[in-house]
C-alpha positions in Angstrom: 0.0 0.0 0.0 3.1 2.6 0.9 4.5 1.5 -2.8 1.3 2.7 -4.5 1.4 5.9 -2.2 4.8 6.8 -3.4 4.4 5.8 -7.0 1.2 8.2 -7.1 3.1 10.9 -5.6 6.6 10.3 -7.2 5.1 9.6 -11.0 4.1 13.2 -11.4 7.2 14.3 -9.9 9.8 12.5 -12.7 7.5 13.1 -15.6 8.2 17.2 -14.7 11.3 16.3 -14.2 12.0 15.7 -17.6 11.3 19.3 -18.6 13.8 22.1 -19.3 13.5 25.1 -19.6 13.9 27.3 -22.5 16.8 29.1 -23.0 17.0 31.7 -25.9 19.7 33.2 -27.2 19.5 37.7 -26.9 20.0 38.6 -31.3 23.5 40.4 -32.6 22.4 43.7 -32.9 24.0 45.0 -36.0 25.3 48.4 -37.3 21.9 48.8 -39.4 19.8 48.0 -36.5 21.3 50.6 -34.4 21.9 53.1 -36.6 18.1 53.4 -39.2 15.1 52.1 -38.0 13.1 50.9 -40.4 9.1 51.9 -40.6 6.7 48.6 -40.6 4.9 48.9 -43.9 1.4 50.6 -43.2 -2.0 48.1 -43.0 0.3 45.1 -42.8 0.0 43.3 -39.4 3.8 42.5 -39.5 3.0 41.3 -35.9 0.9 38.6 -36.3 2.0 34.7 -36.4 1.2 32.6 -39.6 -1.5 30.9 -40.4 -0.2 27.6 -39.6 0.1 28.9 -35.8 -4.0 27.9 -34.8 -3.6 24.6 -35.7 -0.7 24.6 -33.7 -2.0 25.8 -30.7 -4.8 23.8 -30.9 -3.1 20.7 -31.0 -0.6 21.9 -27.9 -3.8 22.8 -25.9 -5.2 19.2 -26.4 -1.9 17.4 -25.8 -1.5 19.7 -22.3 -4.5 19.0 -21.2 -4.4 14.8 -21.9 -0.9 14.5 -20.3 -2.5 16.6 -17.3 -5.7 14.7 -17.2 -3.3 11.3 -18.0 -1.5 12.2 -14.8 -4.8 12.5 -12.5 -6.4 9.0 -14.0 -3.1 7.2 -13.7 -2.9 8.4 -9.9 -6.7 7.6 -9.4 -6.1 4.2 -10.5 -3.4 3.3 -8.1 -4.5 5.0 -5.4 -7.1 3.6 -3.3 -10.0 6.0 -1.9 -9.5 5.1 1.4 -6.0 6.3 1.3 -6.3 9.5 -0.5 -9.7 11.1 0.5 -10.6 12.7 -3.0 -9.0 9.7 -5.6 -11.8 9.0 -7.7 -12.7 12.3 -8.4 -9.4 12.5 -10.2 -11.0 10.8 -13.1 -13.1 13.4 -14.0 -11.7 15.5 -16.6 -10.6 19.5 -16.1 -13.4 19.4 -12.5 -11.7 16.3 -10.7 -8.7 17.9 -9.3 -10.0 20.8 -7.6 -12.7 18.3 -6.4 -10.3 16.1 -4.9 -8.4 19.5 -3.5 -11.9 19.9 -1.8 -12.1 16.5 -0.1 -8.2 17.1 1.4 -7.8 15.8 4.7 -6.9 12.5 6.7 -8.8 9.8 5.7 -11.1 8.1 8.4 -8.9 5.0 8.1 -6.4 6.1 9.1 -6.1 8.1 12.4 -2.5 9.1 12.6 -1.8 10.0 9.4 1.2 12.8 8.9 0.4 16.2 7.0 3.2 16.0 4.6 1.6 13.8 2.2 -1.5 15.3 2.7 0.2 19.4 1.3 2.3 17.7 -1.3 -1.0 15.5 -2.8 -3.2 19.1 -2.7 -0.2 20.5 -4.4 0.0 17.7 -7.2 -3.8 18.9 -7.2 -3.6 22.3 -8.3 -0.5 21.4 -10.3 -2.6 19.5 -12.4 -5.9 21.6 -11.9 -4.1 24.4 -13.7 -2.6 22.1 -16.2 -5.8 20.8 -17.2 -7.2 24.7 -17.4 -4.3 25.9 -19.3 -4.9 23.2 -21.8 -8.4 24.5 -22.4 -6.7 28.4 -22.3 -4.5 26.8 -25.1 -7.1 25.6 -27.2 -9.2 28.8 -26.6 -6.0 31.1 -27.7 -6.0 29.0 -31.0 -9.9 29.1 -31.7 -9.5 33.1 -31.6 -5.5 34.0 -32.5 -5.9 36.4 -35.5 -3.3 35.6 -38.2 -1.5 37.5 -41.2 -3.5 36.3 -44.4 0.6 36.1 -46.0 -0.3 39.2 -48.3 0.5 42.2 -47.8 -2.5 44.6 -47.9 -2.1 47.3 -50.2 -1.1 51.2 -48.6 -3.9 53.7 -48.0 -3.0 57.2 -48.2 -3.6 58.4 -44.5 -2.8 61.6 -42.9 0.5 62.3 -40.4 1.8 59.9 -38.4 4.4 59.5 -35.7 5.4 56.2 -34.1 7.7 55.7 -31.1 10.6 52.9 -31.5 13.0 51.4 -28.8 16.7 51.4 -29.8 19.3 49.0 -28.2 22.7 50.3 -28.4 24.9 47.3 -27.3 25.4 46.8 -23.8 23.1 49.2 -21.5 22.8 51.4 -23.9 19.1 52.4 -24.9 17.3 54.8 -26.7 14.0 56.0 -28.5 14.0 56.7 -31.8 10.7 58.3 -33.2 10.0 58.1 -37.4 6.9 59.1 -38.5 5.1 60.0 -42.3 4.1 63.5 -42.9 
């Protein structure tokens, strides 16, 4: 019974493990960069992510939220309720966790039971609570992301304009540059 205990707690544990974080590197800046800033052409949304990037999200939202809800079923199954007050309510998808966070005390089995197990299985909870939501935000974010069509709109004749850019001069050095069309 201990051995399913730990394997419930510890599975979740390794599988984050196994992430790393993401490191990027910071871009050359170059003598052009620094020295002319370029205006973004006018009625093109030069800021918006392809076309491609829905689907993309979409399909990252589902796989977070599986792997989440994978992690709650899997510890559902080898946990026992009378161990872990809250264990079957695991299996329900994106509710179960915060359902199980409810239920979160000693179980009535057992009447000297230690705390420690007790935080760290409400933490694993909300861990996976949020994961499951932020699956869902995922898939959301990709139902509504506005893309660039991958043509460039044609320029309208407009009136003045003035636009505000940040400048990085190498190391520490910063600036604002301002360009506008008259």
């Amino acid at each position: 019974m201990r051995f399913r205990r730990c394997l419930a707690l510890g599975l979740p544990l390794l599988l984050l493990s196994f992430a790393s974080a993401a490191r990027a590197e910071e871009p050359a800046a170059s003598a052009a960069d620094i020295s002319t800033p370029t205006a973004p052409p006018r009625d093109v949304p030069s800021d918006l992510p392809p076309p491609g990037a829905r689907t993309n999200l979409i399909i990252g939202g589902i796989a977070t939220s599986a792997v989440a809800y994978g992690l709650a079923l899997s510890t559902s199954l080898l946990v026992e309720e009378r161990d872990f007050r809250g264990a079957k309510d695991l299996r329900i998808p994106f509710a179960g966790p915060w359902m199980a966070l409810a239920k979160t005390g000693c179980p009535e089995s057992n009447t000297g039971c230690s705390k420690a197990p007790l935080v760290i299985g409400a933490i694993l909870a909300i861990f996976d609570g949020v994961a499951q939501a932020g699956g869902l935000g995922i898939i959301g974010e990709g139902l509504f992301l506005k893309t660039s069509s991958g043509k460039s709109a044609p320029q309208k004749a407009e009136g003045p304009t003035v636009h505000a850019v940040p400048l990085n001069f190498e190391k520490g050095g910063v600036g604002l540059g301002v360009f506008g069309t008259f």
